[in-house]
ROROKOL-97816 format. One record per residue (C-alpha): y, z, x; residue in three letters. Coordinates in pm, whole numbers, plus 50000, padded with zeros to 5 digits. Layout:
! residues N
YZXala;...
This chain:
! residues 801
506485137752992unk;507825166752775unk;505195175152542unk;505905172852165unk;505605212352160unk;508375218552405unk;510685192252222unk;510475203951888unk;511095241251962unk;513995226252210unk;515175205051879unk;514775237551642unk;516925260051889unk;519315233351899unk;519455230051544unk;519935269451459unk;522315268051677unk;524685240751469unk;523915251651173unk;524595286151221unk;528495273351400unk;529285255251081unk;530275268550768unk;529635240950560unk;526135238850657unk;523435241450315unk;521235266750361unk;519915273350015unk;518315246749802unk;520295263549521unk;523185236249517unk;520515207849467unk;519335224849134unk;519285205448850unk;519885170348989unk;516385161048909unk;515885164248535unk;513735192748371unk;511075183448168unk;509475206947964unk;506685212947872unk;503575193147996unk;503015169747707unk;500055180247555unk;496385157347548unk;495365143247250unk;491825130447174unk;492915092047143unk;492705060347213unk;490175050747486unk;490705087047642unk;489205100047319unk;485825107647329unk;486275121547700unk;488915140847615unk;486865157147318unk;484335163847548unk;486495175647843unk;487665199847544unk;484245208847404unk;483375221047800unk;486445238947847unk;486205256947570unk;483065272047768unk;484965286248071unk;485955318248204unk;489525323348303unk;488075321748669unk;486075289548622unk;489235275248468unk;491335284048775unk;488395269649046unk;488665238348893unk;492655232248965unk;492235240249334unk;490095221049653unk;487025239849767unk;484835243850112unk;482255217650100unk;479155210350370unk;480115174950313unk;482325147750500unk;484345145650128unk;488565148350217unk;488085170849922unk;486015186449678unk;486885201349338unk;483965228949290unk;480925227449038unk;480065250548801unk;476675249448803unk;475425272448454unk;477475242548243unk;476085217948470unk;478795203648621unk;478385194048993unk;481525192049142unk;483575160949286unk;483995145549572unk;487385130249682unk;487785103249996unk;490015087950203unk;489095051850066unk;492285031649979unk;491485003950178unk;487525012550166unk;485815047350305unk;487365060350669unk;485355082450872unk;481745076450802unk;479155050550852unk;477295022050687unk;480125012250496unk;482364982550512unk;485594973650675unk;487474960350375unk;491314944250428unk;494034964750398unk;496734957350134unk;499214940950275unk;496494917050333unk;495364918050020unk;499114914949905unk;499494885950111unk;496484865049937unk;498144867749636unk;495154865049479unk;494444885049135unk;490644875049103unk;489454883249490unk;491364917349430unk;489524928549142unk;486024915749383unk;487504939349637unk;488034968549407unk;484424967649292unk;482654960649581unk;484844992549729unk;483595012549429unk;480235001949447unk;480175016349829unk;481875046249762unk;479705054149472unk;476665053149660unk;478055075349917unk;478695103449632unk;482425099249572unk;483725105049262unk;487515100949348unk;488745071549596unk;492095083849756unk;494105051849648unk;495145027049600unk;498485026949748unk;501465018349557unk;503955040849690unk;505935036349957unk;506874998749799unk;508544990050146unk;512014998150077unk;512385009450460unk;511054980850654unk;509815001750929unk;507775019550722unk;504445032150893unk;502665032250598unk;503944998050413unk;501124983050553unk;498485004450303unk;500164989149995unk;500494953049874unk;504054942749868unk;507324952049846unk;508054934749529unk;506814955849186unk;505494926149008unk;503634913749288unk;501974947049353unk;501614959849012unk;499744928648921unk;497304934749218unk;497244974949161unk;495814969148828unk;493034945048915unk;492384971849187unk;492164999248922unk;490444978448691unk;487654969148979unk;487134998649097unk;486785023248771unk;484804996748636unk;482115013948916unk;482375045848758unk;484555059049052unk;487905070048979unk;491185057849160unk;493655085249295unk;497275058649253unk;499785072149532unk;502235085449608unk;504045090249343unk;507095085149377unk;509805073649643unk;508195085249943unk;509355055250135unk;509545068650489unk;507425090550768unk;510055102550932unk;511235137850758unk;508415135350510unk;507165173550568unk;508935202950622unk;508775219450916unk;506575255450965unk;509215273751207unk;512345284251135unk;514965270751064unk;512975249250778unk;513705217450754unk;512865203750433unk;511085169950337unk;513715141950307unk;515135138149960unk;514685101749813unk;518015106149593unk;517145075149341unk;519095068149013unk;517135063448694unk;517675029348639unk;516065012949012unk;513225042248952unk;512295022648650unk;512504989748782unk;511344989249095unk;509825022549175unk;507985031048885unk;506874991648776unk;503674996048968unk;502865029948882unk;503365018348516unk;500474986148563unk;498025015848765unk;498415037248420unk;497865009448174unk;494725001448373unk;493505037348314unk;493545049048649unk;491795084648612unk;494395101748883unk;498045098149051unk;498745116749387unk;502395133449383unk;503775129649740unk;505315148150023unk;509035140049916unk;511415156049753unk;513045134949452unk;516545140949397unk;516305170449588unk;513525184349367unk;509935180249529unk;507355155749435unk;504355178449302unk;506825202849126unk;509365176848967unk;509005181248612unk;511265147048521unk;508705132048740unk;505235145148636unk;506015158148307unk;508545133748168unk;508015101448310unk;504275100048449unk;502495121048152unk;505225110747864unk;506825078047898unk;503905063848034unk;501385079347837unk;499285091348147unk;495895109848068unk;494765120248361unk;494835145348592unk;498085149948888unk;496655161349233unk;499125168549504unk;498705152849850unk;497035174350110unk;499385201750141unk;502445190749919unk;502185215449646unk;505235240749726unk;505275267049466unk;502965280549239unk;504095287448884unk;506745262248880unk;504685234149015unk;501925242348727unk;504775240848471unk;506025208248621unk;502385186448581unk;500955192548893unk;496865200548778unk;495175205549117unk;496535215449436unk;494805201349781unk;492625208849959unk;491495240549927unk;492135269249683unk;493935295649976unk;497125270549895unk;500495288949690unk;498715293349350unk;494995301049450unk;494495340549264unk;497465339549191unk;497305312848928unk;494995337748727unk;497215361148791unk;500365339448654unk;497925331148307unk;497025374148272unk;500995382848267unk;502565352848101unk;503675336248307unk;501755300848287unk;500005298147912unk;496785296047915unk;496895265047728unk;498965250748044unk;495845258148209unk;493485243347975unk;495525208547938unk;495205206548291unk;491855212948318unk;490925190448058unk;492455164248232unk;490265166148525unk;486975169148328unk;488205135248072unk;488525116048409unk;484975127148478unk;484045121048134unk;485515084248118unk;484165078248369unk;480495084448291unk;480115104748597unk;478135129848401unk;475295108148358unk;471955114348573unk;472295080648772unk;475935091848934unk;474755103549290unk;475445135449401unk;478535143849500unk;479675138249880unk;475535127149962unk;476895099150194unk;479415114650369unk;477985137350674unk;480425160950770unk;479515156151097unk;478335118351205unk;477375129651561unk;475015154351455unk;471435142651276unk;472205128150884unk;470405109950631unk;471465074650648unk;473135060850327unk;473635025350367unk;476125017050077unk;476864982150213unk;476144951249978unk;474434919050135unk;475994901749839unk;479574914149923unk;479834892050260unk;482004863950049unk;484464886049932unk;484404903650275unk;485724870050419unk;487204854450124unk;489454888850104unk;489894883750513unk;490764848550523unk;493204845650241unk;495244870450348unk;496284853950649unk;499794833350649unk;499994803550840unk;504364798450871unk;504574775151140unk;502854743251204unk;504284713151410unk;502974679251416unk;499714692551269unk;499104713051533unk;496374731351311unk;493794725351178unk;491994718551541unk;489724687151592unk;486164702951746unk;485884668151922unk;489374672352088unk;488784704552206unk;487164702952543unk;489134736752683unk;491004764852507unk;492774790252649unk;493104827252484unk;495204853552541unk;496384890752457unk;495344924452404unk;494324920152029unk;491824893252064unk;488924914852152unk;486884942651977unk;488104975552075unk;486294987352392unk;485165019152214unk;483495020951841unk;481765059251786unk;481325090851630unk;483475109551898unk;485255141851894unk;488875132151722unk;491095136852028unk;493805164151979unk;496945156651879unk;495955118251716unk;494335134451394unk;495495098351227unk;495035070751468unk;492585045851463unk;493515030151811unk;493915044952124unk;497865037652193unk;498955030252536unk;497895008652865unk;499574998853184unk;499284961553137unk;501574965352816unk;503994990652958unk;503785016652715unk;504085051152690unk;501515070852607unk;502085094452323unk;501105118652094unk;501175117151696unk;500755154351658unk;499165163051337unk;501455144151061unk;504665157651247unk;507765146651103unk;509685148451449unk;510975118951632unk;508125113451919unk;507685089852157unk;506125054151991unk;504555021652032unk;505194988151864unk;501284975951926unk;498094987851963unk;496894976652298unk;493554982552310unk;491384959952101unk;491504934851713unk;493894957251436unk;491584953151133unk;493564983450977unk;496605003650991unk;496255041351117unk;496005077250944unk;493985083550616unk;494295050050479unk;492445034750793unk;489015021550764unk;485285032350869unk;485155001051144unk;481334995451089unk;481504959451214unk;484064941451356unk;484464901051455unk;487204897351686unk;488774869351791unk;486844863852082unk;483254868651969unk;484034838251669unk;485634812751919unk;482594821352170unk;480094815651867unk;482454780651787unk;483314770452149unk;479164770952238unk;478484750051852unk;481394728352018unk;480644725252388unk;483834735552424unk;485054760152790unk;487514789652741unk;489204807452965unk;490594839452860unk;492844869452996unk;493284897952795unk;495354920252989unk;498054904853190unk;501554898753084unk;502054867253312unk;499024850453293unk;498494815153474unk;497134789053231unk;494754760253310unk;496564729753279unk;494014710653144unk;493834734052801unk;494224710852482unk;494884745952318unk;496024783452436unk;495904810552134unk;498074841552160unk;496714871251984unk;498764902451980unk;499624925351676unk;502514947451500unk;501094983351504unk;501865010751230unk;500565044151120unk;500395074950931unk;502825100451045unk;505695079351214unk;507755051451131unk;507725019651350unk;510195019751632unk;510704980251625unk;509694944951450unk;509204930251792unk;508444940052147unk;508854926152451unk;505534931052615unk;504004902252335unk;507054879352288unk;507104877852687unk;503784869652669unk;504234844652434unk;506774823052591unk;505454827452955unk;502214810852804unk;504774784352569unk;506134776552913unk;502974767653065unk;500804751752706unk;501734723552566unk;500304732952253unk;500694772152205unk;499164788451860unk;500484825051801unk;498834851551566unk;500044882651463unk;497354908151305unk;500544930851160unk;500804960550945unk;504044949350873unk;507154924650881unk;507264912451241unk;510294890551353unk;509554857351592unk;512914843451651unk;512324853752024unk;509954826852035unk;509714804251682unk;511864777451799unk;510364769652164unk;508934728452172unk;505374743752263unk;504824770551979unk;503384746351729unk;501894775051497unk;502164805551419unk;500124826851183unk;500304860951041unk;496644877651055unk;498034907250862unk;494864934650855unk;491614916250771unk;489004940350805unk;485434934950946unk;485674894850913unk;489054890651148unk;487694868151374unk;485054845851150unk;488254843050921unk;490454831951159unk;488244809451320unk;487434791651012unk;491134789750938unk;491814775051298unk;489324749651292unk;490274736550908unk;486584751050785unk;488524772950560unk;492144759950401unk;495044783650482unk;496304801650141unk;498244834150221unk;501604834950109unk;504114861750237unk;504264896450007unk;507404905250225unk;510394883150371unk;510834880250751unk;514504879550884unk;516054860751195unk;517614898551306unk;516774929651220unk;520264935151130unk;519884910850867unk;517874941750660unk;521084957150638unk;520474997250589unk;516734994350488unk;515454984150788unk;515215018750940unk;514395053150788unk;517195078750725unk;517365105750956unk;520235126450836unk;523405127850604unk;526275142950730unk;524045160151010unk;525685192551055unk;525625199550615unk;522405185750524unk;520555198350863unk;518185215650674unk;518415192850368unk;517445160650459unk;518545132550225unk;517945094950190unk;520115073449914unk;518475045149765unk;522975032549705unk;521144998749724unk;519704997549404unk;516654971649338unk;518154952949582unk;515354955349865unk;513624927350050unk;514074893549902unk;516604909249624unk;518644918249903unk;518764884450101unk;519554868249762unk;522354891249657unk;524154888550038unk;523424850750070unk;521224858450437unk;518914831250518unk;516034843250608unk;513414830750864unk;510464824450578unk;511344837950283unk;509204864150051unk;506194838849886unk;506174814350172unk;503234801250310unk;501784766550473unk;498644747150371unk;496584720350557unk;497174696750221unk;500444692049992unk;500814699949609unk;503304685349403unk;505414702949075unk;505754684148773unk;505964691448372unk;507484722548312unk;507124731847946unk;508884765947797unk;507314773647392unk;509254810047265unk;507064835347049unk;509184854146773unk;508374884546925unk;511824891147053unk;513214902546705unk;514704937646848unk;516394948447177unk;513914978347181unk;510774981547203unk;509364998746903unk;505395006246939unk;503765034547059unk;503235051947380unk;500005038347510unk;498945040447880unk;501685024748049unk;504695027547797unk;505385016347450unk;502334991647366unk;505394959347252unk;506504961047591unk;503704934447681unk;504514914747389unk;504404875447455unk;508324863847425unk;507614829747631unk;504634808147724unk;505244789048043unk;503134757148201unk;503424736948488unk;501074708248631unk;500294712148982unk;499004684949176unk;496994681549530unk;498564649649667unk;497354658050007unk;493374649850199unk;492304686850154unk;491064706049864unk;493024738849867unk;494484769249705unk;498254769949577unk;499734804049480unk;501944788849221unk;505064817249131unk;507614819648889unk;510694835348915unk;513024851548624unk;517054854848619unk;518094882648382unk;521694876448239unk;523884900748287unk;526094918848617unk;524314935348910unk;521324923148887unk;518614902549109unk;519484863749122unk;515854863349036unk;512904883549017unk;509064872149052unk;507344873248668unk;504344855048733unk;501694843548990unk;498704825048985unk;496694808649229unk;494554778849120unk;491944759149353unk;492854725049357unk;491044696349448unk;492334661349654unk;493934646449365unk;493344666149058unk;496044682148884unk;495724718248735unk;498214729948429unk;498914765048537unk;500494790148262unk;501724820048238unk;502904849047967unk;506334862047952unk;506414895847818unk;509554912947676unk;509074940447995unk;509414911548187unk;512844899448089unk;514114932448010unk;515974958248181unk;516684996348175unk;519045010447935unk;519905045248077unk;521655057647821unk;518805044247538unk;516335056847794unk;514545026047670unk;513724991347823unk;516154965647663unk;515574929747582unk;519054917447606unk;520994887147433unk;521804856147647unk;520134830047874unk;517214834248128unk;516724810948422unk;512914802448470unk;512474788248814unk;508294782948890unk;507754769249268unk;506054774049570unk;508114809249701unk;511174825549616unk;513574794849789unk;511044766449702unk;511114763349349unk;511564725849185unk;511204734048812unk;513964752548636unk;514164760448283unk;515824783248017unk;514684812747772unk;517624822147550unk;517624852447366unk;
């Protein structure tokens, strides 16, 4: 196999060579200039609202340091700890430094700590209330370990390319859906005392092309070319919900936007993060993303990670002695750092020292720091078992019936804990994997991530070797713990007296003819640092239907990071379920078990839509490599010419039926829809909004125009969970046929009814008015459709305007 080395300097020698035989080739960023916006300056902080007594005493400390202190602060710094970064003290005004982590989806890379699920899983439980127990049992854990930052949530990419190796660390692909769930997450976890880093922002919706490349020529990160109007309304919508919940920091990606990069795009950081949404916090780029020095400070970029040797270092000090930052650039963004601190209360004597929990090295001798929670265990499973999806279920083929089952049958590579769980040397060259990738059985080949390389490298759909609990790369979790598959049907199968057989490895396996079940575990694999090659492969599907052809009654799971298709195999007579496991975390197999055997009711709904085809994605299902190769060679650029129109807004608008549509779901029991009632506010007196700019836009944006009720009714034999949703239809041209506005998710019991409502705010039914630069609440009538998912939805109704 050619190593990635040789192929990339192959590739680069290649690509000098084109560019330098056409003349129309771009070689100087000039041309792009001015296609993103400037915004200038950095709006200043003001000591108000519930920033105001940390920003007066962020102020009160600055006012205290040197020019050099100052500087230190805006840049990462060496630490003895396991931190991903560290911002460094100043010990004579007592300040100790913090401590940021990997911890979107809970800490990675260190011990005694929990295995939380990812968000897509989270997304998929569509449940506001367990998220917010998430978010502070994840704070609580990363406080005791000495972190003062957590590296997430994720909220950016939103999914637009459906391959998207890092989809899988948010929660869904729709704005509402995720915003609603990013601000519980916010809420939960600053409510610790730990702040939230929100990322990326904005538009970094693929791996492939994300960094530039080091040798020349340079390559440049892809370009995310997005008009104002979809950056509003579907780009921005969660970021907006993270701000309103206070979140103390917002990570600025790896992309360029418009052709302008992420953590120097002034219309980004300066005009929409820190003005139109009222933002007080502090901007830190991703690990290596800041690309200039003065012009990235100017822009609203406050620290640049990790360490201080990066393009402004000295030479910031430097910039503030001749003139050309202000020093009261500098001091607004040092402020910001020290009000995040400030708010939240991470100057008081109980906040642990920073980084205490995190050894740098977990092989070598460490004091043990045991942040786990005995009393977390319900959200541990709660959080694992709602997220999975059950979408297929013949003849009631699920739940099982212990008494029935006198053998089961189990199958594929997933269904076991990974054969390896320690503190070993990372490998070289897979820097961001959590899985080894790669086995003979599956007919892979091997491969090698390279460190975040943006080159196209050899792949693999699944992850062979063990249970997916979590995507790969920085969002992956600490695996502390895991239950796989295997260990909970042992622990159910002895309870039962029930035999299994089981064969982990073999792509044609024989299967006992006498099994009353067989249970096909394999998984959809993504990561950190590529995009997926496929949403199926044929290893697993073959799998599938050799066991189909042999089981009577064959139950498929998918633990996926992401959409996977199962036409291959959906509509064979002996697939009678089929369930998507998503990423669980720590509880996989106790989850699924309970869900198998009816102990726990199935509740997940889907936070994406899966197609019959891939084609049926159109041109988001893969990333963009290239425009016009031979011009834009060094220029990569991606056009977002669809709009808002991703996912289920895009199988709406070209009438594509898809195979279970975005919100769908199965339960053991059946709920019925009845008694829609729409009551109108008089809050919809103007078409814009007129209130101030509080954290997250003008404050009459989440003014009530419409209160909405439905009774929902359990006419089935189970109690159960229904995520009841309602959809919106804005009048007008070019836009969604509908759009979700609401979600809830009562627990019903065998024949009780629960009256579910919701709030319609004017953001809600309004859209953006580029030339107003203002969200407008337009005349005319609104279809209100409230139902089961986004093609299931009995009650209509009508707001007019």
């Amino acid at each position: 196999m050619v190593s990635v080395t040789v192929r990339a300097l192959l590739g680069l020698a290649a690509l000098a060579q084109s560019i330098s035989a056409d003349d129309s080739a771009i070689t100087s960023d000039t041309v792009f200039y001015g296609l993103s916006d400037p915004v200038y300056p950095t709006p200043e902080l003001e000591a108000s609202g519930t920033w105001a007594d940390a920003i007066s005493k962020a102020q009160a400390l600055v006012s205290q340091l040197t020019l050099d202190e100052k500087v230190n602060l805006t840049a990462g710094a060496t630490t003895e700890t396991g931190c991903s970064g560290f911002i460094p003290a100043i010990d004579r005004l007592g300040f100790p430094g913090m401590c940021l982590a990997d911890a979107g989806n809970g800490l990675r890379n260190t011990d005694y700590v929990s295995s939380w699920p990812s968000g897509i899983h989270v997304g998929a439980s569509w449940n506001k209330d367990l998220t917010r127990q998430r978010a502070v049992a994840m704070g609580n854990e990363a406080r005791k370990k000495g972190v003062n930052v957590i590296l997430g949530p994720v909220i950016g990419p939103v999914g637009r390319v459906v391959l998207g190796g890092r989809n899988w660390e948010g929660f869904s692909v729709d704005p509402y859906l995720s915003g609603g769930l990013v601000y519980e997450t916010v809420s939960g976890i600053q409510s610790t005392g730990v702040i939230t880093s929100t990322k990326h922002f904005l538009g970094q919706e693929q791996e492939t092309h994300r960094l530039a490349t080091t040798s020349a020529p340079i390559v440049e990160s892809i370009s995310s070319s997005i008009d104002d109007k979809t950056v509003h309304e579907l780009y921005m919508w969660p970021f907006s919900e993270a701000v309103r919940a206070g979140t103390g920091n917002i990570m600025c990606s790896y992309a360029r936007i418009n052709n302008s990069y992420s953590c120097q795009n002034s219309k980004m950081l300066n005009g929409l993060l820190k003005e139109e949404l009222g933002f007080q916090g502090w901007v830190v780029s991703d690990w290596g993303a800041q690309r200039s020095g003065v012009a990235s400070a100017l822009a609203g970029l406050d620290v640049a990670m990790p360490d201080g040797d990066g393009l402004w270092a000295g030479n910031l000090s430097l910039s503030v002695t001749n003139g050309s930052v202000a020093e009261s650039q500098l001091d607004n963004m040092v402020t910001r750092v020290l009000a995040s601190w400030y708010q939240m209360n991470q100057d008081e004597e109980d906040f642990p020292v920073p980084g205490v929990g995190l050894p740098a090295d977990l092989s070598a001798p460490h004091e043990v720091v045991d942040a786990r929670d005995p009393n977390a265990k319900p959200t541990l499973f709660d959080g694992a078992a709602e997220g999975h999806v059950l979408v297929k279920n013949t003849n009631g083929a699920l739940p099982l019936n212990s008494s029935e089952m006198k053998l089961i049958s189990l199958f594929g590579y997933s269904a076991k804990a990974p054969n390896m769980n320690n503190q070993a040397p990372v490998r070289e060259g897979d820097y961001f994997s959590a899985w080894s990738l790669g086995v003979e059985s599956a007919n892979l080949t091997e491969i090698n991530l390279g460190f975040l390389g943006n080159l196209s490298i050899a792949k693999s759909v699944i992850a062979p070797n063990g249970t997916l609990v979590s995507g790969g790369g920085s969002g992956a979790t600490a695996q502390n713990q895991i239950s796989s598959p295997y260990d909970a049907l042992v622990a159910q199968a002895y309870e039962d007296g029930t035999a299994l057989f089981w064969d982990f490895e073999s792509g044609s396996a024989l299967v006992n003819p006498t099994s009353d079940a067989c249970i096909v575990i394999g998984n959809a694999w993504a990561t950190e640092g590529y995009d997926r090659p496929a949403l199926r492969d044929d290893f697993t599907d073959g799998l599938i239907l050799n066991i189909a052809d042999q089981c009577a009654n064959t139950i498929v799971v998918f633990h996926n990071a992401g959409t996977r298709l199962v036409d291959t195999f959906v509509d064979h007579p002996n697939v009678t379920a089929i369930i998507f496991a998503h990423l669980p975390g720590q509880d996989s197999g106790r989850a699924l078990v309970s869900l198998l055997y009816g102990q726990t009711n199935p509740s997940g709904r889907l936070p994406y839509t899966v197609a019959r085809n891939e084609s049926d994605y159109g041109a988001m299902l893969k990333p963009d490599e290239t425009l016009a190769p031979a011009k834009y060679a060094l220029f990569p650029q991606s056009n977002f010419t669809e709009g808002v129109f991703v996912d289920y807004r895009h199988f709406d608008a070209q009438n594509i039926t898809p195979r279970y549509e975005f919100g769908y779901g199965l339960s053991y029991t059946t709920f019925d829809y009845a008694d829609l009632l729409i009551s109108q506010t008089d809050a919809a007196t103007q078409s814009y909004p007129i209130g101030e700019t509080v954290e997250g836009g003008q404050a009459d944006l989440w003014d009530v125009i419409a209160e909405v009720s439905v009774n929902v009714t359990n006419s089935g034999a189970r109690d159960g969970k229904e995520v009841v949703q309602l959809y919106v239809g804005i009048p007008g041209t070019d836009v969604p046929v509908r759009q979700l506005r609401g979600f809830e998710k009562p627990t019903i019991c065998v024949g009780e009814t629960a009256t579910v409502e919701f709030a319609i705010t004017r953001k809600d039914l309004s859209v953006w008015d580029v030339v107003a630069q203002k969200w407008n609440l337009q005349e005319g009538d609104y279809s209100i459709s409230v139902g089961r998912s986004s093609r299931d939805l009995p009650l209509t109704g009508t707001i007019s305007i």
